[in-house]
DRENBA-922762 format. One record per residue (C-alpha): residue in three letters; x, y, z. Coordinates in nm, 4 decimals, padded with zeros to 6 digits. Layout:
{res:ALA | u:X | v:Y | w:Z}
...
REM end
This chain:
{res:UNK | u:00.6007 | v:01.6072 | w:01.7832}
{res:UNK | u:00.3754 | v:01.2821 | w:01.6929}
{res:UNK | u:00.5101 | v:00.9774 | w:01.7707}
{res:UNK | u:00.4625 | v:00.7873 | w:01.4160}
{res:UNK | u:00.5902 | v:00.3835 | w:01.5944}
{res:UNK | u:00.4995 | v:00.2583 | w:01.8889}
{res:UNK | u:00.5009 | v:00.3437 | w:02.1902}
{res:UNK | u:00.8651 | v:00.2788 | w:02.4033}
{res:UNK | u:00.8524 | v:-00.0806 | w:02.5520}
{res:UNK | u:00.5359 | v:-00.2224 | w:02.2839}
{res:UNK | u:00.5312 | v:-00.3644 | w:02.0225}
{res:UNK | u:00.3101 | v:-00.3486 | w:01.6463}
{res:UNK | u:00.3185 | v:-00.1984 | w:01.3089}
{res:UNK | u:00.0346 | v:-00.0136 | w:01.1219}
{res:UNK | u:-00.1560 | v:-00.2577 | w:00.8645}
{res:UNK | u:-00.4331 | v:-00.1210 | w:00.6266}
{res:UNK | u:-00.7928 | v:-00.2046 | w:00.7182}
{res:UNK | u:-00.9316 | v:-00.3410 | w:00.3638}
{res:UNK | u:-00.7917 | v:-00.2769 | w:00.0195}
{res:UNK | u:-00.7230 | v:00.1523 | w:00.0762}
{res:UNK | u:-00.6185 | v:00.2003 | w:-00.2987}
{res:UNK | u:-00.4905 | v:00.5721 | w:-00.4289}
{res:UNK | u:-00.7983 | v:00.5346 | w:-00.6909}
{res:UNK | u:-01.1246 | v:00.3346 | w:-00.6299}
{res:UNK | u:-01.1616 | v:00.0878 | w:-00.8689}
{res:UNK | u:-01.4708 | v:-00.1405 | w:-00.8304}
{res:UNK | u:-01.3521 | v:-00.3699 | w:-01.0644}
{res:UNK | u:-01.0357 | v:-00.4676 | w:-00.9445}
{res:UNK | u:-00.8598 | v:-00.7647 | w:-00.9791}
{res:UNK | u:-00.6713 | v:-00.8068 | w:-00.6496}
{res:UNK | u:-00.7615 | v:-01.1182 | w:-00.4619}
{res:UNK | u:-00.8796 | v:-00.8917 | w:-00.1554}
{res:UNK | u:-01.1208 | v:-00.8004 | w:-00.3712}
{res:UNK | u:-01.2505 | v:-00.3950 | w:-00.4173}
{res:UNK | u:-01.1986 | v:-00.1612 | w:-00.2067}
{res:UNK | u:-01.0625 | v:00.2087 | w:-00.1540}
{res:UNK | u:-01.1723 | v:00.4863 | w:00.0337}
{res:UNK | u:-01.5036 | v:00.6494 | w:00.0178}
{res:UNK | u:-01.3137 | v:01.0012 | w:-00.0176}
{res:UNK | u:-01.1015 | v:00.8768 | w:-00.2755}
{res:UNK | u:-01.0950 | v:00.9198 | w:-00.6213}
{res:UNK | u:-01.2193 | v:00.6962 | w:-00.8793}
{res:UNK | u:-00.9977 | v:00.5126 | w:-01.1401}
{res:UNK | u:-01.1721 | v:00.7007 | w:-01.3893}
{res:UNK | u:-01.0663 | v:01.0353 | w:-01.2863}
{res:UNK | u:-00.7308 | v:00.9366 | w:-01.2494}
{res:UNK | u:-00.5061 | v:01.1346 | w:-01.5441}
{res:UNK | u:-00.3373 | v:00.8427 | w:-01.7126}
{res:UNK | u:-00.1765 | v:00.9631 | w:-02.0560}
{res:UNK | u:-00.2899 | v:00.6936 | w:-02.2910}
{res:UNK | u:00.0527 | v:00.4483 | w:-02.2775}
{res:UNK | u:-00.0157 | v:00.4598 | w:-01.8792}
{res:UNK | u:-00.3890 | v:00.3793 | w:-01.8642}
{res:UNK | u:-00.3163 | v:00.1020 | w:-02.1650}
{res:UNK | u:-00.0475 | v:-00.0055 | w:-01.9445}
{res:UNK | u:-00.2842 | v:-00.0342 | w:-01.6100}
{res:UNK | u:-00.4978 | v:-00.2441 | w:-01.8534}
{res:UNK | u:-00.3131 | v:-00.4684 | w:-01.9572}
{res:UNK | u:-00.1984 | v:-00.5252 | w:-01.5894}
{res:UNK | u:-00.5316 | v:-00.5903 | w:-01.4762}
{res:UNK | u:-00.5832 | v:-00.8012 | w:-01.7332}
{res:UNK | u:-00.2904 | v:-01.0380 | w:-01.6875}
{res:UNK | u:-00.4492 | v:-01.0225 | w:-01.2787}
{res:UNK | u:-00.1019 | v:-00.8404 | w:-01.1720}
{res:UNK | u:00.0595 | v:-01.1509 | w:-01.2536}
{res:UNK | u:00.3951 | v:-00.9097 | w:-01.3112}
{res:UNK | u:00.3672 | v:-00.7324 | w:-00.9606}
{res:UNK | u:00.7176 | v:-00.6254 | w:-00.8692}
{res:UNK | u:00.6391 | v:-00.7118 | w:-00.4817}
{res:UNK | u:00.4876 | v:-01.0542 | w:-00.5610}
{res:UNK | u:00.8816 | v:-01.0814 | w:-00.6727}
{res:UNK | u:01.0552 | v:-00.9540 | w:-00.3513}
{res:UNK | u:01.1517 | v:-00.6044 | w:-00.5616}
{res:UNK | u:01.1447 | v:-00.3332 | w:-00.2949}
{res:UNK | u:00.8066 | v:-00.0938 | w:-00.3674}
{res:UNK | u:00.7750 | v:00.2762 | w:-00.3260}
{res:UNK | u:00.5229 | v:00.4910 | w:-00.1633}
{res:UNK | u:00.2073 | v:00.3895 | w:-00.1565}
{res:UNK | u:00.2622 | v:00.0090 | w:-00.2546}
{res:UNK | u:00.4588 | v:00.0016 | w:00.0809}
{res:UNK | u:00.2746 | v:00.1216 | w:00.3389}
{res:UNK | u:-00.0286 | v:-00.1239 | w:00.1404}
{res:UNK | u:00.0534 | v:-00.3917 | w:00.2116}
{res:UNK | u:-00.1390 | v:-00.6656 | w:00.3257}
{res:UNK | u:00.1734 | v:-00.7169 | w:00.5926}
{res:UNK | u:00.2066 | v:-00.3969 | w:00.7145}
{res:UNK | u:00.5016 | v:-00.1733 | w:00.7649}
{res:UNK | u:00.6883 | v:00.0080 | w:01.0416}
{res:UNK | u:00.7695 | v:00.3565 | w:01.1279}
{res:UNK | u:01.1266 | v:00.3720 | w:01.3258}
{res:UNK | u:01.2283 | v:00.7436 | w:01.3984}
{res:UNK | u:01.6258 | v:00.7549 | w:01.4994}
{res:UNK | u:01.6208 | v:01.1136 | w:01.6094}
{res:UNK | u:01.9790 | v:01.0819 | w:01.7262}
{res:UNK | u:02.0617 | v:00.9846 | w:01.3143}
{res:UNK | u:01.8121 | v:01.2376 | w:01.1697}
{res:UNK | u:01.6697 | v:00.9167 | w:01.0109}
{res:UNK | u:01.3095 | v:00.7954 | w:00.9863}
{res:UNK | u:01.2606 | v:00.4389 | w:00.8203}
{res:UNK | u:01.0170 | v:00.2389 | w:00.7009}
{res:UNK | u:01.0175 | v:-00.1323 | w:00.7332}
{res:UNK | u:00.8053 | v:-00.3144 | w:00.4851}
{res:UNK | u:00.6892 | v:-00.6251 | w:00.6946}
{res:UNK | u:00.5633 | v:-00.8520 | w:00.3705}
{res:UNK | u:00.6690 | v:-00.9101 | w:00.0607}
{res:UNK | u:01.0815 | v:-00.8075 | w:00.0170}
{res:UNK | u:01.0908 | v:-00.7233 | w:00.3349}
{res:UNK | u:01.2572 | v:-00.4165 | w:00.2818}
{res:UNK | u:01.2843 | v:-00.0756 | w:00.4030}
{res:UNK | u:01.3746 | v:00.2973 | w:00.3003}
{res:UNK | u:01.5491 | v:00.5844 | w:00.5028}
{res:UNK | u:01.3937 | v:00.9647 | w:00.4856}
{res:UNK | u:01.6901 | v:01.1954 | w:00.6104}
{res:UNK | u:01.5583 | v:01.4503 | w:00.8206}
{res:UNK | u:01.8588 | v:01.6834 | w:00.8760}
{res:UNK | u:01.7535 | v:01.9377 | w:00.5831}
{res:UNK | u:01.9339 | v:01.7971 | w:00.3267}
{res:UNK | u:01.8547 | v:01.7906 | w:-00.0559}
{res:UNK | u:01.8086 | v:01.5754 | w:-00.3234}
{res:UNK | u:02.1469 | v:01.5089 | w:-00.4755}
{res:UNK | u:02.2192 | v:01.6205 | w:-00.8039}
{res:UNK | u:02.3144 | v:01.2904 | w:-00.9402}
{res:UNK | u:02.2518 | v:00.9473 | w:-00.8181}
{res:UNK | u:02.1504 | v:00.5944 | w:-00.9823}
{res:UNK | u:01.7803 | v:00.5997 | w:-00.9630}
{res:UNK | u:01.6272 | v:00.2831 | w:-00.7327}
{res:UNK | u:01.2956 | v:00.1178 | w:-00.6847}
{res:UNK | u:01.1949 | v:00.3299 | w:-00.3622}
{res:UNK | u:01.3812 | v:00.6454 | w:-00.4190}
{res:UNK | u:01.5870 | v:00.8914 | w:-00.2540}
{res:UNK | u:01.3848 | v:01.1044 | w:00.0264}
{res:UNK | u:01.3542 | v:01.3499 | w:00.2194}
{res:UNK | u:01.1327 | v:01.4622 | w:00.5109}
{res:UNK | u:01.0403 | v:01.7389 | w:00.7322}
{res:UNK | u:00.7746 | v:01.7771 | w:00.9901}
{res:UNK | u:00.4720 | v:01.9939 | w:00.9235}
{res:UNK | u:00.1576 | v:02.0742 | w:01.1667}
{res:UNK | u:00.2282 | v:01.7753 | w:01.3389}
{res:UNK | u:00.2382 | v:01.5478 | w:00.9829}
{res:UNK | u:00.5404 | v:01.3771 | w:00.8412}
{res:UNK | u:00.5763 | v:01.5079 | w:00.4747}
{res:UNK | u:00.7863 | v:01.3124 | w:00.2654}
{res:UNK | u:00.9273 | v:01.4409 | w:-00.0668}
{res:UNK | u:01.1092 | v:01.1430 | w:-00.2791}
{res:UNK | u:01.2866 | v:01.1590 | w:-00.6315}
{res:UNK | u:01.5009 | v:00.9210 | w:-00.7882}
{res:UNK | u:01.3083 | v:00.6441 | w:-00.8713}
{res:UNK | u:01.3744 | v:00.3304 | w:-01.1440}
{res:UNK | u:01.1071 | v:00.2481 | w:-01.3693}
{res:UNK | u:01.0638 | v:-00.1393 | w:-01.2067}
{res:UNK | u:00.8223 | v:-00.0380 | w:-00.9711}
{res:UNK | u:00.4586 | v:00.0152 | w:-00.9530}
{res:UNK | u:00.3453 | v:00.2906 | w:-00.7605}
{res:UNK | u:00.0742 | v:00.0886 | w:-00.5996}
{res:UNK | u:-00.1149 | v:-00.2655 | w:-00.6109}
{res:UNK | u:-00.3605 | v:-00.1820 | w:-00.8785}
{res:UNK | u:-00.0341 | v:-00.1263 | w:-01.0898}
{res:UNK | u:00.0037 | v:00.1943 | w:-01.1488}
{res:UNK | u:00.2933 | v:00.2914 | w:-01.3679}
{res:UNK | u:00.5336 | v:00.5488 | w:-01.3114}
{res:UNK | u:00.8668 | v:00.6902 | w:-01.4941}
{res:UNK | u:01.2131 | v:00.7919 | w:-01.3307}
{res:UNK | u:01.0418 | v:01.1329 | w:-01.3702}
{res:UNK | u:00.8157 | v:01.0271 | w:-01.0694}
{res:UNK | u:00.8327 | v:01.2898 | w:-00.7865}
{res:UNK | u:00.5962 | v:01.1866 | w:-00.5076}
{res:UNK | u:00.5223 | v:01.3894 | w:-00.1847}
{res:UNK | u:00.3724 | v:01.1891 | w:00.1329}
{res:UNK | u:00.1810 | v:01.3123 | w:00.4385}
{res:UNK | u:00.1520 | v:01.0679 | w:00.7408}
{res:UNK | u:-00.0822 | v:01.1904 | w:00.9585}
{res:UNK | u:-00.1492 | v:00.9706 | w:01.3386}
{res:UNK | u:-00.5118 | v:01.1117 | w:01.3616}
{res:UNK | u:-00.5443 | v:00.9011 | w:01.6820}
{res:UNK | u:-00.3888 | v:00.6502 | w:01.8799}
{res:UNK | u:-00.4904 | v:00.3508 | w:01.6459}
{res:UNK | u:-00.5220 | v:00.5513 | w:01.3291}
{res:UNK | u:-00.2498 | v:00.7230 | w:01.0674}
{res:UNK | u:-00.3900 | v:00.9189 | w:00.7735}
{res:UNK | u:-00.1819 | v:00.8479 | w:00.4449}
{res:UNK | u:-00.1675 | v:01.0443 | w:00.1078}
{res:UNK | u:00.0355 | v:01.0425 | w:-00.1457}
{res:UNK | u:00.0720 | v:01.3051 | w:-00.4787}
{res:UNK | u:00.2067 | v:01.1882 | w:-00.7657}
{res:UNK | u:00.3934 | v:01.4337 | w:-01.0069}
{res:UNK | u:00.4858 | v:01.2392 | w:-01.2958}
{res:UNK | u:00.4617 | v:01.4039 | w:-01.6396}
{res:UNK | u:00.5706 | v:01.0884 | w:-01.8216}
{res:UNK | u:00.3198 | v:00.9011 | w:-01.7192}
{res:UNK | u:-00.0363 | v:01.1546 | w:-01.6016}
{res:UNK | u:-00.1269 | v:01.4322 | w:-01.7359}
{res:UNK | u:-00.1594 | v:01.6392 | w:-01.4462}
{res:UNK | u:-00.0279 | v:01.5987 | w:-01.0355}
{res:UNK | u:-00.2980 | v:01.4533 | w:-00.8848}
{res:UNK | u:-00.3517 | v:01.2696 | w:-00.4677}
{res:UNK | u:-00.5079 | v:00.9549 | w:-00.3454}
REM end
């Protein structure tokens, strides 16, 4: 299957080329300035129920001053693999393990079991989750649960409740390129599942 890290004997880690946000937003606040993808969604088609899109407001209105990664709190999703820093794919195969490493901010990292597992029925909910992966047409899917509400799902400050159930596709198009989206199922916080 796809090799998501480096090749054996090199180094690196995959950083984002410009500001790749789950929604475009032209007026955003972040000191990179805007940015997103040109096959993205716009923030305005984003399904916020009201206390979520007040919420992202206020956030950008305050210019993120209340980030959770600006304060070294581990980030899920799609806040860590944006990063201005980067991150770091590690497959263990011998462990069933993939991690990621999340190069800036609280330098912190999150395991996906890959030995078919499930979610377990109870656990204390944390900032990045409990997941679990498989391997699909040659893309790393990612299904998490579990998370605490002290998180934002990405830069722009999204929120999120611990009803948050995200699902992840890597995807190494090429040698120097990796294809990331993300769905968000949260019902206490959108209206509908929707992917950036």
């Amino acid at each position: 299957r796809v090799n998501l890290g480096t090749r054996p004997g090199e180094k690196g880690h995959w950083i984002r080329q410009g500001r790749a946000q789950l929604a475009s937003n032209a007026e955003s606040v972040i000191a990179a300035g805007p940015g997103g993808l040109s096959s993205n969604m716009t923030l305005d088609q984003v399904p916020f129920q009201p206390w979520a899109r007040a919420l992202y407001l206020e956030r950008q209105a305050n210019f993120e001053r209340d980030a959770p990664h600006a304060r070294c709190k581990p980030s899920p999703g799609p806040r860590q693999v944006g990063t201005a820093y980067g991150f770091e794919i590690l497959e263990l195969s011998e462990l069933q393990r993939v991690f990621i490493f999340d190069i800036g901010g609280p330098y912190s990292f999150r395991t996906i079991y890959m030995d078919g597992r499930e979610h377990p029925k109870d656990f204390d909910p944390t900032y990045t989750g409990h997941s679990i992966g498989r391997w699909e047409n040659g893309a790393l899917v990612v299904d998490t649960v579990g998370f605490n509400e002290g998180s934002w799902i990405e830069a722009e400050g999204f929120a999120h409740t611990s009803r948050l159930h995200m699902i992840e596709r890597f995807t190494r198009v090429d040698a120097n390129t990796l294809k990331y989206e993300a769905t968000v199922d949260d019902p206490g916080a959108y209206t509908r599942t929707w992917t950036g």
